[in-house]
N, CA and C of each residue as an Amber inpcrd file, in Angstrom:
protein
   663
   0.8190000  -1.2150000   0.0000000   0.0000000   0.0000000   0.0000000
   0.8500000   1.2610000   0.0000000   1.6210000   0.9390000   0.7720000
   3.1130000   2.6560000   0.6080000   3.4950000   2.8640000  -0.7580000
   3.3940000   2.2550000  -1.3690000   4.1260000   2.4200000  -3.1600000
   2.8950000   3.5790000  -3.4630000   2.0130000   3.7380000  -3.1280000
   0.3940000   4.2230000  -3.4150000   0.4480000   5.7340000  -3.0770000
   1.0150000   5.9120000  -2.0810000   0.5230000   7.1740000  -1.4080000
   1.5530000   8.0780000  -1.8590000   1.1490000   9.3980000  -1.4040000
   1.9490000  10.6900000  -1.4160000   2.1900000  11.3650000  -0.7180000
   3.5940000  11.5160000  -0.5980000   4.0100000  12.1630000   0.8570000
   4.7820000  13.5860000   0.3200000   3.9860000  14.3100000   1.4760000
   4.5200000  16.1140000   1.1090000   4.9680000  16.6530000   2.5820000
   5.7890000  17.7770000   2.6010000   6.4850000  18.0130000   3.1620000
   6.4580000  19.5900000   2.4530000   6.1800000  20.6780000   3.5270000
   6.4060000  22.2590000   3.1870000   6.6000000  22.3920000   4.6440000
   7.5030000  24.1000000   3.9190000   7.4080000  25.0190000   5.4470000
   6.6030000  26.3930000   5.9680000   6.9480000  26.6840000   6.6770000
   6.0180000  27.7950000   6.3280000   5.9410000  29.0070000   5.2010000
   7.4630000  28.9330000   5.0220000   7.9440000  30.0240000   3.9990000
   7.2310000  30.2350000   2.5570000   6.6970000  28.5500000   2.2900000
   6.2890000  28.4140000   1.3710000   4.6760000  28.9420000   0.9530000
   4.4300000  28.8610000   1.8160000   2.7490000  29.6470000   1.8320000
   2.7180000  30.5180000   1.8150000   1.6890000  31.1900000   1.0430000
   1.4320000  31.8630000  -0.1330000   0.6520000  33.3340000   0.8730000
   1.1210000  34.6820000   0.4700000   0.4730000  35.7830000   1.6620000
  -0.6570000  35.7660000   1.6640000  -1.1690000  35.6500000  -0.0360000
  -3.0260000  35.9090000  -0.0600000  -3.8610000  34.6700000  -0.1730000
  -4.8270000  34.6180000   0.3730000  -5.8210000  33.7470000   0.2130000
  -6.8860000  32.8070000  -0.6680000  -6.1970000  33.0700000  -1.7370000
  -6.4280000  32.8620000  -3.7510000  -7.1200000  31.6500000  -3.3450000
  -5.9110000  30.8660000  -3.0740000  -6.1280000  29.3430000  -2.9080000
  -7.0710000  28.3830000  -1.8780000  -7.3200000  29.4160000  -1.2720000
  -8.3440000  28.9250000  -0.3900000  -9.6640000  29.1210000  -1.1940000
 -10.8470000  27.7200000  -0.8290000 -12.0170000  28.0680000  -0.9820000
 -12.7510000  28.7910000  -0.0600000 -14.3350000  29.1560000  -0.7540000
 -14.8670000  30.1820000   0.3430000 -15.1980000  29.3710000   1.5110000
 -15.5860000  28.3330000   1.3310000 -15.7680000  27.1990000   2.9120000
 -14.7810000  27.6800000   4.0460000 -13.3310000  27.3120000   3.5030000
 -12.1900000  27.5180000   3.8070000 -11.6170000  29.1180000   4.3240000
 -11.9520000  30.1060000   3.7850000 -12.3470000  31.0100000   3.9700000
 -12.8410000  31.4870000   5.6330000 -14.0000000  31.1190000   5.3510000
 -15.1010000  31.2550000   6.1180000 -14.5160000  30.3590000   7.9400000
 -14.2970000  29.0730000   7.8840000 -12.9210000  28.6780000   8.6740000
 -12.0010000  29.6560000   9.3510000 -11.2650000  30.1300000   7.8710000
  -9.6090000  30.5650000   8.7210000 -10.5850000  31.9560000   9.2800000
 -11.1810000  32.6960000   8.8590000 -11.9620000  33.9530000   9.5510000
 -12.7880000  33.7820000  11.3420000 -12.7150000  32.2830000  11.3490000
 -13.1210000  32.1600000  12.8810000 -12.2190000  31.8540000  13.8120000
 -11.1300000  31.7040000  13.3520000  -9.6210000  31.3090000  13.8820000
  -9.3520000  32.8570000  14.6410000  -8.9140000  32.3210000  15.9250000
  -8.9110000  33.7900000  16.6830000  -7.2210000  34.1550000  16.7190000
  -6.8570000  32.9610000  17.0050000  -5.0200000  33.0420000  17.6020000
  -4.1120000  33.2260000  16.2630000  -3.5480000  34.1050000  15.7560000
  -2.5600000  34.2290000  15.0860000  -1.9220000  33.0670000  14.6690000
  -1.5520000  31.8520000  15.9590000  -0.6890000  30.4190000  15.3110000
  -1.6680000  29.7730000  14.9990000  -2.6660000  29.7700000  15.3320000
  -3.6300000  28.5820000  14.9290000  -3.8060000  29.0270000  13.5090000
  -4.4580000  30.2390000  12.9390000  -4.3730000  30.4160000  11.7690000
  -3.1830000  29.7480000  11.1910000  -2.1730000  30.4420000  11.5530000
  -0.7670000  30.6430000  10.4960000  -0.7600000  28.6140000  10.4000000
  -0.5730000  27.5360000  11.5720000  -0.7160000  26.3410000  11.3130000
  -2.0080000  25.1620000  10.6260000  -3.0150000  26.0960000  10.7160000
  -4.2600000  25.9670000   9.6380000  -4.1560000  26.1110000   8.0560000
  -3.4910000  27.3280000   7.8980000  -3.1880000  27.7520000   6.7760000
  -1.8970000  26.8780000   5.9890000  -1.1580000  26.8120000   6.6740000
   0.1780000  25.7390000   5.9750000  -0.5390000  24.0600000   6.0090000
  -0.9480000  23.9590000   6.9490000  -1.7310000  22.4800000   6.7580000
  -2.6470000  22.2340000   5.5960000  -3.2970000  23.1820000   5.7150000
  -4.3450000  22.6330000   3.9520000  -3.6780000  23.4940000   3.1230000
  -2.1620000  24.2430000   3.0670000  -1.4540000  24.3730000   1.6320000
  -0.8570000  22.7410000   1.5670000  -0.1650000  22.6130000   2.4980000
   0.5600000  21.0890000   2.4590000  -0.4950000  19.9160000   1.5550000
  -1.7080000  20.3270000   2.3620000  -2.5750000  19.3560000   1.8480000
  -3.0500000  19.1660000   0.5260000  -3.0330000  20.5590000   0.0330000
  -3.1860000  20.4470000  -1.3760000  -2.4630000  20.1220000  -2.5300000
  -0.9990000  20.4720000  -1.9410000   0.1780000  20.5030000  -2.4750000
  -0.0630000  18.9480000  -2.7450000  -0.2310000  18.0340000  -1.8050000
  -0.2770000  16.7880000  -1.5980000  -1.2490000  16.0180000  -2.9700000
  -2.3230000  16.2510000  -2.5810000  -3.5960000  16.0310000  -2.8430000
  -3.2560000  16.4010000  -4.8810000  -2.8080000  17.3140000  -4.9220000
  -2.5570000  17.8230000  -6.2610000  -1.2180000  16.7510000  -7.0600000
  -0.4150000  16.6980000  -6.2670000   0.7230000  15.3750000  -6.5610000
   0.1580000  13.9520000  -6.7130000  -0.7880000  13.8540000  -6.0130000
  -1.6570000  12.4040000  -5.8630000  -2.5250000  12.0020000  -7.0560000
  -3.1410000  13.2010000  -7.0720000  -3.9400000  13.4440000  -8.6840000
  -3.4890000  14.0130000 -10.0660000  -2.2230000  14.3560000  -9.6440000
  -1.9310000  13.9500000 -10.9580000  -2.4940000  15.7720000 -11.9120000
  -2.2920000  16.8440000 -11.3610000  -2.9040000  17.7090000 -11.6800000
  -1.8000000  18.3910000 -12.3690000  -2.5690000  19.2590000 -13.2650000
  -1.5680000  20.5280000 -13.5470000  -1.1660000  21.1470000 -12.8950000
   0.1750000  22.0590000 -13.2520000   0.4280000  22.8140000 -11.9440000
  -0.4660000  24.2660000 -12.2040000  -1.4670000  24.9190000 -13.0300000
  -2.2280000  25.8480000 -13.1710000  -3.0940000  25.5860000 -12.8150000
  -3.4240000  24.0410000 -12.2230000  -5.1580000  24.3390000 -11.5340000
  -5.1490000  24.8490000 -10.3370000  -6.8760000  25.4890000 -10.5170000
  -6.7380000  26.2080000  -9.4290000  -7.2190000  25.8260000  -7.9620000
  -6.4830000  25.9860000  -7.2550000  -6.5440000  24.8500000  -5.4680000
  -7.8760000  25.7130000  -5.0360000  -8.2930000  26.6410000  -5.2830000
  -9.3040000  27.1970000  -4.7650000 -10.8090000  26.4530000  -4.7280000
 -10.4300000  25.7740000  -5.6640000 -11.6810000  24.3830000  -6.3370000
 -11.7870000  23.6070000  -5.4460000 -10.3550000  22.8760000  -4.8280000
 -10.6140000  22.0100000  -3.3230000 -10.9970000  22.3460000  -2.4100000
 -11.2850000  21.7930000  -1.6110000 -11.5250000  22.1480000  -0.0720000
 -10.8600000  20.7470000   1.1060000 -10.0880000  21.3970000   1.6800000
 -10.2580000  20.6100000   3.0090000 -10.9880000  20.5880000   3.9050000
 -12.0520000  20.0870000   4.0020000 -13.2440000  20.1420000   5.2940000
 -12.7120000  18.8420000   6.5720000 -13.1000000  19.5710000   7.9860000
 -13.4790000  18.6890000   8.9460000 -14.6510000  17.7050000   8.5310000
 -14.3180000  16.5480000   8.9130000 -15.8210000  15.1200000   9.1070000
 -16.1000000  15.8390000  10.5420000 -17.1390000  14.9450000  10.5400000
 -17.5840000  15.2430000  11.9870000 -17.1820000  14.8690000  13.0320000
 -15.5850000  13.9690000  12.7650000 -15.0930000  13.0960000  13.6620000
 -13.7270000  14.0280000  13.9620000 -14.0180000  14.7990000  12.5530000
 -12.4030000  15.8490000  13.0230000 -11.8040000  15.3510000  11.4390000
 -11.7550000  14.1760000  11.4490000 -10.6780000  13.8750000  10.3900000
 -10.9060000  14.5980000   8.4830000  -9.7870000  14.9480000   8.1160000
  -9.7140000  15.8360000   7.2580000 -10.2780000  15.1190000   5.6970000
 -10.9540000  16.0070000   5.1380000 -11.6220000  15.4500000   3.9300000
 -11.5710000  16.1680000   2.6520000 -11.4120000  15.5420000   1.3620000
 -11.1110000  16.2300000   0.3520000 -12.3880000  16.8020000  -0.5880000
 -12.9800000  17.7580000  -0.9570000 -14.1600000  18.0170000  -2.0760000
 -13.4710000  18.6630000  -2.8370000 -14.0930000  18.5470000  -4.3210000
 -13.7840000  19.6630000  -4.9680000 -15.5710000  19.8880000  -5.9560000
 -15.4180000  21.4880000  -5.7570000 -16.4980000  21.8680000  -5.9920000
 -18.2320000  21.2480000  -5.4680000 -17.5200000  20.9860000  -4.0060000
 -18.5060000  20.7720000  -3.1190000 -18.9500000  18.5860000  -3.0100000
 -18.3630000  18.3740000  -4.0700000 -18.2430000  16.5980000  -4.0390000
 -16.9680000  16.1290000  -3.5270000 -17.2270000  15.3470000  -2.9280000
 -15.9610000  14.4960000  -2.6760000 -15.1060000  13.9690000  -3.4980000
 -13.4630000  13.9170000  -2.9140000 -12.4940000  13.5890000  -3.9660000
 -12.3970000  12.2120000  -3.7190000 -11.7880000  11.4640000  -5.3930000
 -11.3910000   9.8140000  -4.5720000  -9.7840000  10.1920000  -4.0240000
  -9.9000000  10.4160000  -2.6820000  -8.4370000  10.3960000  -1.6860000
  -8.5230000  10.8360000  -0.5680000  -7.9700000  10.1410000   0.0250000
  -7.7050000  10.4590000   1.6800000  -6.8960000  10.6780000   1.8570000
  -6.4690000  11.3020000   2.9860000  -5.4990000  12.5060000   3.1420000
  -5.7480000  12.8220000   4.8690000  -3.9870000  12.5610000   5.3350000
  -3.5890000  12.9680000   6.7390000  -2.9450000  13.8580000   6.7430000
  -2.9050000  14.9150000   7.8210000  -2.5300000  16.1720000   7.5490000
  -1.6720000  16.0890000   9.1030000   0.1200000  16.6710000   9.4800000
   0.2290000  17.0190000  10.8740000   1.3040000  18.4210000  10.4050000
   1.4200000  19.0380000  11.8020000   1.9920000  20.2260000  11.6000000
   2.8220000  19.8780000  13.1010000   4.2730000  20.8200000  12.9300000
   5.3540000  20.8450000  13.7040000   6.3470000  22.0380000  13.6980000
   6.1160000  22.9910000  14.3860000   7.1270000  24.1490000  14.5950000
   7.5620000  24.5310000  13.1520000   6.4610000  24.7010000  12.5780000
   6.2710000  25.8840000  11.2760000   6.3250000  24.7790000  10.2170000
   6.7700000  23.8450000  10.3510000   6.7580000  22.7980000   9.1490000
   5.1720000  21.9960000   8.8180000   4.8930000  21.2960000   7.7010000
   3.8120000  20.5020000   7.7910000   4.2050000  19.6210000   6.7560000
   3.2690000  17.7730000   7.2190000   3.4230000  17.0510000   6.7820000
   2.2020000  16.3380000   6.2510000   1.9810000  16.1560000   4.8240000
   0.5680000  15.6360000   4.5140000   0.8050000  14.0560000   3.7000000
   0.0190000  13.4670000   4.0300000  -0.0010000  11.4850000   3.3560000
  -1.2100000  11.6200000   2.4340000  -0.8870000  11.4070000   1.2650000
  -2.5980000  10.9580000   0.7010000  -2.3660000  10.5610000  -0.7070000
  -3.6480000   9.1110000  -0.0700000  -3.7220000   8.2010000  -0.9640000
  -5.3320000   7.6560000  -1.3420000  -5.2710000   6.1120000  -1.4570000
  -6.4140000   5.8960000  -2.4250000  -7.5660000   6.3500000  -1.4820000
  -8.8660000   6.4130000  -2.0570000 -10.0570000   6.6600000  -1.2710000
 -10.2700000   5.5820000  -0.6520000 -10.8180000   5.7570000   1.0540000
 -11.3090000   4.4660000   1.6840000 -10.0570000   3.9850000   2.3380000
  -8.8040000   3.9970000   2.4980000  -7.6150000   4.0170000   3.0980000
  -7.6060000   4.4090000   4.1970000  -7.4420000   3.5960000   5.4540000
  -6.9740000   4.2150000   7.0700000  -5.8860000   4.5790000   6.5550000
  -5.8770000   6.0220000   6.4860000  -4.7440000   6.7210000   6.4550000
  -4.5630000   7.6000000   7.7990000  -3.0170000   7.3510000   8.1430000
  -2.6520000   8.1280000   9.4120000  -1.3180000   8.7400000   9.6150000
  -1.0250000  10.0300000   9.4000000   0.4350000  10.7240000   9.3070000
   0.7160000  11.7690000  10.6260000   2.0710000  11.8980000  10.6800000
   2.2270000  12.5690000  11.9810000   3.9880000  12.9100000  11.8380000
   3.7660000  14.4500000  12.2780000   5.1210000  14.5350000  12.4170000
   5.5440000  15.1280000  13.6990000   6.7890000  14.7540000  14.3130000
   6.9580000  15.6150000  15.6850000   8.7290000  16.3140000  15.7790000
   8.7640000  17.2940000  16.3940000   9.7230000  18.0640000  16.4130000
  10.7690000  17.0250000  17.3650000  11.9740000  16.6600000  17.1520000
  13.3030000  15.9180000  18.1570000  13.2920000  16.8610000  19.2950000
  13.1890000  16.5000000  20.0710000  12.7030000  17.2800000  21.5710000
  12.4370000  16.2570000  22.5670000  13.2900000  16.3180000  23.7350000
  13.4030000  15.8700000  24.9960000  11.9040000  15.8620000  25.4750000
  11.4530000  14.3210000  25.4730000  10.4900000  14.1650000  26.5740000
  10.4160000  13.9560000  27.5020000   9.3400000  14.6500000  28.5650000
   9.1810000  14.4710000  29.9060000   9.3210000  12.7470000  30.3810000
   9.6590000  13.0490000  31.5190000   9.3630000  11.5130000  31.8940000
   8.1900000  11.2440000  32.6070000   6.9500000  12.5200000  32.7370000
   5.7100000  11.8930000  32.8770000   5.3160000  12.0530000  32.1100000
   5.0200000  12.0730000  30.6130000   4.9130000  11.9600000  29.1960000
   5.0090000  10.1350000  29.2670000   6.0550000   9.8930000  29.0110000
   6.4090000   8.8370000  29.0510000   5.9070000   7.4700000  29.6830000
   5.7120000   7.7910000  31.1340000   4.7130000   6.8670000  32.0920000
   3.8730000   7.2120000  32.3420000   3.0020000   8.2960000  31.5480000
   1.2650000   8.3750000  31.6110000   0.7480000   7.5310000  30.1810000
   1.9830000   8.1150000  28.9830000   1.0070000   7.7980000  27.8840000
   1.5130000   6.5120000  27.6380000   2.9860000   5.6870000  27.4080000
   3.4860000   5.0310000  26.9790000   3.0740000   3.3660000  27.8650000
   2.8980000   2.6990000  27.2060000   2.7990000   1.0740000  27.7600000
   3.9920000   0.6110000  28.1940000   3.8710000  -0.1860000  29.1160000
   4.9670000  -0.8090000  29.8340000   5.9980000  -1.1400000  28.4410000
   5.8240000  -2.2050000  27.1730000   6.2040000  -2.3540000  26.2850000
   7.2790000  -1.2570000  25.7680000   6.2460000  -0.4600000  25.4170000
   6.9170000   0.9760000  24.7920000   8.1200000   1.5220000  25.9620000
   7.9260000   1.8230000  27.0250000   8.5030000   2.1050000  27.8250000
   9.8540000   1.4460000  28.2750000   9.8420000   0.1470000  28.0800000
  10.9320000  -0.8220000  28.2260000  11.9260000  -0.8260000  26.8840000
  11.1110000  -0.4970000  25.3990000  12.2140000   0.0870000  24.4350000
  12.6670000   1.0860000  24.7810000  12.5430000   2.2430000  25.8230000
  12.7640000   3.3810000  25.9420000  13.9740000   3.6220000  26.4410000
  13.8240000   2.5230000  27.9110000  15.0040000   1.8270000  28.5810000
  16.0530000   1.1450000  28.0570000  15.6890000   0.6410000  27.2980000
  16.7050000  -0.6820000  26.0400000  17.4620000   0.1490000  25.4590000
  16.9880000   1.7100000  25.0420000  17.6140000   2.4810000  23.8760000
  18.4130000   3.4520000  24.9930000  18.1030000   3.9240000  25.9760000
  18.4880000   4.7800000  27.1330000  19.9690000   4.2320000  27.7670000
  19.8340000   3.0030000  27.3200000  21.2900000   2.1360000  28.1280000
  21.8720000   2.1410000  26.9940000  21.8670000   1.3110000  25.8680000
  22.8460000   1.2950000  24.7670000  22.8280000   2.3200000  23.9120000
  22.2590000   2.9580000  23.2390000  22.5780000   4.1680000  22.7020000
  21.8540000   5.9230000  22.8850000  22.4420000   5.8680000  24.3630000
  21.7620000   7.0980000  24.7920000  21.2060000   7.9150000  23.9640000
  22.1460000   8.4370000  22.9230000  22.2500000   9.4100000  21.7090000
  20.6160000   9.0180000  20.8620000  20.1530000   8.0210000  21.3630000
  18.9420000   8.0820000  19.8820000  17.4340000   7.7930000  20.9820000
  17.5370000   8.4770000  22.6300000  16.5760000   8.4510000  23.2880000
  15.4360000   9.3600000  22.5840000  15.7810000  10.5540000  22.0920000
  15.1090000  11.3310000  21.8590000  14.4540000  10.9850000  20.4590000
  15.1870000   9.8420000  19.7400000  14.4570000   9.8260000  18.5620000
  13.3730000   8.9430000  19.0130000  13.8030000   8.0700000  19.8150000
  12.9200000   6.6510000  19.9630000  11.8290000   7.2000000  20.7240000
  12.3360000   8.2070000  21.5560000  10.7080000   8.8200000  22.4620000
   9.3820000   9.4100000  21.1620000  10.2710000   9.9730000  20.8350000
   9.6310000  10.8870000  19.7430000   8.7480000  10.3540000  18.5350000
   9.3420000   9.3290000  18.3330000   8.9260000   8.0430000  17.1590000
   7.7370000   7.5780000  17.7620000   8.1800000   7.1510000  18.9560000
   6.7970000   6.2120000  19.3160000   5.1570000   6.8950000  19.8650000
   5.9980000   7.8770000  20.3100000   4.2240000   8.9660000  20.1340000
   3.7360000   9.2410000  18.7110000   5.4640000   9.8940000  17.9610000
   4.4630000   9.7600000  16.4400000   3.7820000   8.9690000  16.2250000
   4.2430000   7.8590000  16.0740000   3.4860000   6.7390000  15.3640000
   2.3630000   6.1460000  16.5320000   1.9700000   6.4690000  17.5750000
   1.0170000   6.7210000  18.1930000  -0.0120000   7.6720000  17.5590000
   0.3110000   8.5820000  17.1700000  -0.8400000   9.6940000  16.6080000
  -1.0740000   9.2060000  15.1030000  -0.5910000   8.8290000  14.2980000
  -0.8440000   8.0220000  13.2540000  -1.6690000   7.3560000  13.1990000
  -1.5750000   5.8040000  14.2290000  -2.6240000   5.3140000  14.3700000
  -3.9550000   5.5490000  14.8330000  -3.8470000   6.8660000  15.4760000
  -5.0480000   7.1450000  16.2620000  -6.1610000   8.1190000  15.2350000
  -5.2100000   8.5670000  14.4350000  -5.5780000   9.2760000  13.2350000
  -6.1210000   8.6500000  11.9210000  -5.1340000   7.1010000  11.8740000
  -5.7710000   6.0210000  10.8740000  -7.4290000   5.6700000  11.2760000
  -7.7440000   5.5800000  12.8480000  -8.9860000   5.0800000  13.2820000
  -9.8910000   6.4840000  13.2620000  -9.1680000   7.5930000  13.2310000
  -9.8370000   8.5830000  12.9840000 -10.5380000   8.9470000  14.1970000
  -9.8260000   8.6440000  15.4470000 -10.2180000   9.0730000  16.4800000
  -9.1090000   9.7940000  17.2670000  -8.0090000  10.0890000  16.8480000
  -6.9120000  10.9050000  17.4030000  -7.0560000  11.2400000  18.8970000
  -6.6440000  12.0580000  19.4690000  -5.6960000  11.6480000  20.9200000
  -7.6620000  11.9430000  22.0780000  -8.6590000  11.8590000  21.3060000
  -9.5930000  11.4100000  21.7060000  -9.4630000  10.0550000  22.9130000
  -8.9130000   9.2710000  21.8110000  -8.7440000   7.7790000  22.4520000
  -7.4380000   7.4230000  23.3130000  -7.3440000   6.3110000  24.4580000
  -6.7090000   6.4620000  25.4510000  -5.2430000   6.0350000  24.7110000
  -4.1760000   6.7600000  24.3370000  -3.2700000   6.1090000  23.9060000
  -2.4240000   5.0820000  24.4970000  -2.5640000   4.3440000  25.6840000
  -2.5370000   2.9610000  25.8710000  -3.5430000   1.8990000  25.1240000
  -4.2200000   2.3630000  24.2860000  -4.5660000   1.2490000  23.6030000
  -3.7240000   0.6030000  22.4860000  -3.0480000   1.3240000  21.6620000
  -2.0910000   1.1870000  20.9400000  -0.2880000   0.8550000  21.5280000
  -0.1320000   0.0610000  21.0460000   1.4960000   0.0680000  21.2210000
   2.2290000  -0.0770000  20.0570000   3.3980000   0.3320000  20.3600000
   4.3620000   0.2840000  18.9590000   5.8510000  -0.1190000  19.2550000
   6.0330000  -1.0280000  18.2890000   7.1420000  -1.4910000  18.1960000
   8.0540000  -0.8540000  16.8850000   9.1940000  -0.1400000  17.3340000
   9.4920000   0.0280000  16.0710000  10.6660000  -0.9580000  15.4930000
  11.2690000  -0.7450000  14.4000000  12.1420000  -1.4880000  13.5910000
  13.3840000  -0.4840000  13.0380000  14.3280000  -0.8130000  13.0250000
  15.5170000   0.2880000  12.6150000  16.1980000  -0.4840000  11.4210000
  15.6970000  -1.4280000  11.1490000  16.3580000  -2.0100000   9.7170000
  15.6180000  -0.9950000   8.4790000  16.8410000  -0.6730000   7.4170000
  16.4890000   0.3300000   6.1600000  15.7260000  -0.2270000   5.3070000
  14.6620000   0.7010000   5.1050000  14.0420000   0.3550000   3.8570000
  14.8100000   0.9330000   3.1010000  13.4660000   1.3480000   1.3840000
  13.9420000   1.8050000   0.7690000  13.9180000   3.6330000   0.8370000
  14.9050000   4.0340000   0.3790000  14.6560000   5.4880000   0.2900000
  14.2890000   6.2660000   1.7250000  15.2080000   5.3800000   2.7410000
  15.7260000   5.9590000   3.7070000  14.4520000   5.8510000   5.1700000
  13.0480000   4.9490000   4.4030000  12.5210000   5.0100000   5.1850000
  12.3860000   3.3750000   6.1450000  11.9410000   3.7140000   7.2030000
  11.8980000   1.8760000   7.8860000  10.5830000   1.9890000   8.2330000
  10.3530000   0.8940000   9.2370000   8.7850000   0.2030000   9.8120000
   9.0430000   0.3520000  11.3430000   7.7200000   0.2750000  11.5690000
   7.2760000   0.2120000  12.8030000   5.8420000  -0.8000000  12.8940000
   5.5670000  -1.2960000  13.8280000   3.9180000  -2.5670000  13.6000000
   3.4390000  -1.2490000  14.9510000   2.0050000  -1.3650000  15.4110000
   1.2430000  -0.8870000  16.0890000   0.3110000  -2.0660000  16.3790000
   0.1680000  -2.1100000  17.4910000  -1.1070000  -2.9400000  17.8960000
  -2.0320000  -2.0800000  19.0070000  -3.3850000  -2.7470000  18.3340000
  -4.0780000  -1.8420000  18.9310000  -5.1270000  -2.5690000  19.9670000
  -5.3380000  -2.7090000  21.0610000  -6.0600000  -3.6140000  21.7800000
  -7.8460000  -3.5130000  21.6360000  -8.2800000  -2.0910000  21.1500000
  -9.5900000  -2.0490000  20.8670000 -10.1950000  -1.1850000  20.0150000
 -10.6290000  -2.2700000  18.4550000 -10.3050000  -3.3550000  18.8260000
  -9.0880000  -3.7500000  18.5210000  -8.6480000  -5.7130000  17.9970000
  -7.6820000  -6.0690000  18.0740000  -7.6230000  -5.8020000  16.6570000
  -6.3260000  -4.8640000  16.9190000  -5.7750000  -5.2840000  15.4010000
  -4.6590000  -4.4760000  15.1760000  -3.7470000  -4.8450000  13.8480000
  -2.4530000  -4.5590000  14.2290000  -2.0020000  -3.5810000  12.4330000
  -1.7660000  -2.5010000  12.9950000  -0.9330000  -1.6820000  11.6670000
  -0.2800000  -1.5910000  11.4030000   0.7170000  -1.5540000  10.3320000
   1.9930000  -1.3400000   9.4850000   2.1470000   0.2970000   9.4280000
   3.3860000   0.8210000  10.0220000   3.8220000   2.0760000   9.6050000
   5.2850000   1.8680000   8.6410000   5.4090000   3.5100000   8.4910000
   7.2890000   3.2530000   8.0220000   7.7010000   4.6060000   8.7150000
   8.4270000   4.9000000   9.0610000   9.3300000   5.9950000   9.8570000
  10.4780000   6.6730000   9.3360000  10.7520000   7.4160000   9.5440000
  12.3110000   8.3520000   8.7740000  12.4220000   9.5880000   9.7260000
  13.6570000  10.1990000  10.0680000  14.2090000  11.0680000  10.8470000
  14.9020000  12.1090000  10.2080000  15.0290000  13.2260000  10.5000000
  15.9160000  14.0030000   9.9020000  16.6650000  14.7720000  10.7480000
  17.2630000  16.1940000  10.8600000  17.8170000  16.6540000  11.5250000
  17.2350000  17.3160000  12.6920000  15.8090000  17.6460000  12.0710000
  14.2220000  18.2080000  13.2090000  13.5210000  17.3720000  13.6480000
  13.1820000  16.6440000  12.8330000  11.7170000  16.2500000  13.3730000
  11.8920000  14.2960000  12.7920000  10.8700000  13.7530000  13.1730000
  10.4940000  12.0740000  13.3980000   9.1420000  12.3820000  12.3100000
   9.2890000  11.5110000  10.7320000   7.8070000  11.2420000  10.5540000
   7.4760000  10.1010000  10.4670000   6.4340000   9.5080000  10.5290000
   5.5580000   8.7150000  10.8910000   4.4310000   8.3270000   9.4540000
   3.6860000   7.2080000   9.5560000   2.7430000   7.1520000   8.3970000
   2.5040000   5.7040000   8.2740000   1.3810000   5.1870000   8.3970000
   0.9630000   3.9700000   8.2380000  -0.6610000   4.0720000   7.3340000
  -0.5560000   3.3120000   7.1590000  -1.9010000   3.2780000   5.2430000
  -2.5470000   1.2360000   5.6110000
């Protein structure tokens, strides 16, 4: 299913001053947005998304994004129309200290993406949200290679919000239901795996993971 999807990556720099590209739905949205960041991370999230969404489909680069819309479901999770119908694609959207990261692929796809900034986690972070499991890789990685605590903390909430985002119930749901194991053997093109299991109900997801100099992303389909 990863051969399928489309993965985008912007910063903020890249978004655009005027509002062209937004539809009036969309519009109507960023105008109820009170906080300055919430806008400014609203606004780069459905450019990302389109950016995405437009790579996925295969579009010209002169059409005009104003035609899409990213709408909330009623569950929260992000949805594609254009000209008021639905698109065939699904599409995960996360944002991280001015950056944003969007996944989207076929229609009907648990799709779930997430990116997080490399940043020292608390250690009640850690033993509120994390499973004994998770927690004991934490330890495993804390003794032998101190140097990659922060990735492995960081990874495993990502790919915590992924899944919670694939079920389309995001940090709604108790994130001890999910655990994650990750994997550090290379894929291709720099990315690896991680499995998720999820206790309710039972069932178990495929991610792939990659790191860079900022941030941990995440993405399971």
């Amino acid at each position: 299913m990863f051969e399928f999807l489309t993965l985008c990556t912007r910063d903020i720099t890249a978004v655009p001053e005027n509002d062209s590209w937004l539809g009036s739905g969309e519009c109507e949205v960023l105008a109820g947005l009170r906080f300055p960041k919430r806008r400014k991370d609203w606004r780069l999230g459905r450019w990302t998304a389109k950016q995405a969404i437009s790579e996925f489909l295969r579009l010209q680069p002169d059409t005009d994004l104003s035609l899409f819309e990213i709408r909330a479901a009623v569950d929260g999770a992000p949805e594609v129309f254009l000209r008021n119908k639905p698109v065939g694609a699904a599409i995960s959207i996360s944002h991280s200290d001015d950056c944003s990261f969007c996944a989207a692929g076929p229609p009907g796809a648990e799709l779930g993406c997430d990116m997080e900034r490399l940043e020292q986690r608390s250690e009640l972070l850690i033993s509120d949200y994390f499973t004994p499991e998770e927690i004991g890789t934490v330890m495993r990685m804390r003794k032998s290679a101190p140097e990659n605590e922060v990735i492995i903390t960081n990874l495993i909430w990502s790919a915590k919000e992924s899944v919670l985002k694939a079920l389309r119930e995001g940090l709604r749901r108790d994130t001890l239901d999910v655990a994650i194991q990750p994997d550090f053997d290379k894929l291709e093109n720099g990315w690896m795996s991680w499995t998720g299991r999820c206790r309710r109900p039972a069932r178990v997801f495929r991610g792939r993971w990659r790191v860079d100099s900022r941030f941990v992303y995440t993405v399971t389909c």
